[in-house]
N, C-alpha and C positions, 0 to 999 in steps of 0.2 A: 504494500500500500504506500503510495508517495502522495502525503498529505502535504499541504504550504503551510509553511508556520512562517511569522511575524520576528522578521530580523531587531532583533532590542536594538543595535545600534543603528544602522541606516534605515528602519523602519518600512523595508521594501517587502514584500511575499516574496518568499521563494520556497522552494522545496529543498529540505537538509541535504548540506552539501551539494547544492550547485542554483545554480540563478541569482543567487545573491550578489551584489557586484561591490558588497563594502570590504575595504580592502582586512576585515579583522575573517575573511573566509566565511561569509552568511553566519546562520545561525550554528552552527559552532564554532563563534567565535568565541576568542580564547575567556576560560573563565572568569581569571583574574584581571581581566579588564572590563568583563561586564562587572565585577565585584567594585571594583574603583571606579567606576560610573555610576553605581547605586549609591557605593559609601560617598561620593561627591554630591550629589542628587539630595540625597537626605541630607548632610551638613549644608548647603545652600537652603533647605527649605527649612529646618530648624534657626538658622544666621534671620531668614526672611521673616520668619517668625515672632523671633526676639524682637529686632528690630519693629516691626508694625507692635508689638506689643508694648515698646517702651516710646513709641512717638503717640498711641494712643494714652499714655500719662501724661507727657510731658504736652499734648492739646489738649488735655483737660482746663475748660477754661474758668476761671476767674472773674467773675462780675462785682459788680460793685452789691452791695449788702440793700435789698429793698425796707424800707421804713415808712411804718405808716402810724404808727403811735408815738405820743411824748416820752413815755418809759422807754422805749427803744431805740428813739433819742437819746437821752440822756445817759443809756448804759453804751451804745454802740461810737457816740460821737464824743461829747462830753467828761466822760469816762473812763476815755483809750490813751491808751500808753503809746500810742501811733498819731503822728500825724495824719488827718483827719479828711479828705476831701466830701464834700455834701455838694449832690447835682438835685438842684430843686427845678424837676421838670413836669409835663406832663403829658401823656400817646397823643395828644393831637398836632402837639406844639412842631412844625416842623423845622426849625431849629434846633431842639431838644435831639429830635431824632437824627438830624445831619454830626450832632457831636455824639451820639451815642456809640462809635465803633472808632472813634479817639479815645474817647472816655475807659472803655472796654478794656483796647488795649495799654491806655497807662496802667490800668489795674493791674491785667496781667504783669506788666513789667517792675511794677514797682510792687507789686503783692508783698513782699519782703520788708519792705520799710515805711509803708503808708497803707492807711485804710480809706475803702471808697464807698461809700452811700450815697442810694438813691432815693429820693423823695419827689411823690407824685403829688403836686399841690392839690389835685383835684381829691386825693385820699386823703389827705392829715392837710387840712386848710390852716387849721389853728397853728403848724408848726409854719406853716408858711406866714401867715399874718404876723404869727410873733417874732419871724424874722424880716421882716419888712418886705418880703419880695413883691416886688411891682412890676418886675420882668423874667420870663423863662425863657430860654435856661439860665440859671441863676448859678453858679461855682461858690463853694463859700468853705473856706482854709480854715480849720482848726488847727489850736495846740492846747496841749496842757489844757483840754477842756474851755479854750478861748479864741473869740475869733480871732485869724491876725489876717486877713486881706478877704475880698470877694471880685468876680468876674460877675457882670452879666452880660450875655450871649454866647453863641457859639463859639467854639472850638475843634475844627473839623479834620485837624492834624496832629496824631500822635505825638509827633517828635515836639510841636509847637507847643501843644497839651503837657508836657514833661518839665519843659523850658518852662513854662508857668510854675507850676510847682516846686520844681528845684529852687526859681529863684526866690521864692516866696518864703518856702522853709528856709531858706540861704539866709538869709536877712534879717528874720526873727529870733 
C-alpha cells in the first residue's frame, strides 16, 4: 500500500520515500531535525506567550479615580500623601472629552508619584459649587491637602499635560 503522508518540513504530499523534493529526503527526514524544529517551534511559542502575557500587564491601564461624594473627597484628594490632580468635568462637555486621553495618559505615566480624580459636576454639584467652578474642564492641583494652582480648559497633549504638573508641583 503507498499511502501520501504530509512532509513536516516542506509541507508537500508525497509518498515515503520518494516525491518529496525537501532537501531533508521527504518524510523520512532525519529525526533529529524534525526534533529541533518542534523543540524551536514550542520555545518561540512559549517566548510568544510570555511576552503577550507580560504586555497584557504592563497595558493595564490607569485612570484617574471617579468621585462623586464629599467623603470621597476628602479621603481621596484632601487626605493623600500624593500630589493630587482633580479634573472637574462633565460626558457632555466636549472639551472635557478632547482632554480626557491626555489626562489618561499622565495618569498612567505618573501613576507612581501623583494621584488623579475625576469629578463629574453634573454628579457631586455641591463639590463643584464649593469649588467655585464656572468652567469645565476645570484642573485643580492639590498638596498636603491644599490647593496650590488650577487650569480651566482643555488640555489635549500628554506631554503639555505633564509640563503643567511638573511645573506646578516644581514650584510649590
Amino acid at each position: 500500500m503507498n499511502t501520501k503522508k504530509l512532509c513536516l518540513l516542506c509541507l508537500s504530499l508525497a509518498a515515503p520515500l520518494s516525491g518529496c523534493k525537501c532537501p531533508f529526503n521527504g518524510c523520512q527526514a532525519d529525526k533529529k531535525v524534525i526534533e529541533k524544529i518542534n523543540a524551536d517551534v514550542k520555545e518561540l511559542s512559549e517566548k510568544q506567550s510570555a511576552k503577550e502575557s507580560s504586555e497584557a500587564i504592563s497595558e493595564e491601564k490607569i485612570t484617574p479615580i471617579a468621585i462623586i461624594s464629599k467623603q470621597a473627597f476628602e479621603k481621596e484628594v484632601l487626605q493623600s500623601t500624593l500630589p493630587v490632580i482633580v479634573d472637574f468635568s462633565a460626558e457632555w462637555c466636549g472639551a472635557c472629552k478632547a482632554s480626557l486621553p491626555a489626562l489618561n495618559a499622565a495618569a498612567q505615566e505618573l501613576a507612581t508619584t501623583h494621584k488623579f480624580v475625576t469629578i463629574n459636576t453634573d454628579d457631586a454639584a455641591e463639590l463643584a459649587q464649593e469649588y467655585g467652578i464656572r468652567g469645565i474642564p476645570t484642573f485643580i492641583f492639590f498638596k498636603d491637602g491644599k490647593e496650590v494652582t488650577r487650569k480651566v480648559g482643555g488640555i489635549t497633549q500628554k506631554d503639555a499635560f505633564i509640563k503643567v504638573i511638573n511645573e506646578t508641583f516644581e514650584q510649590k
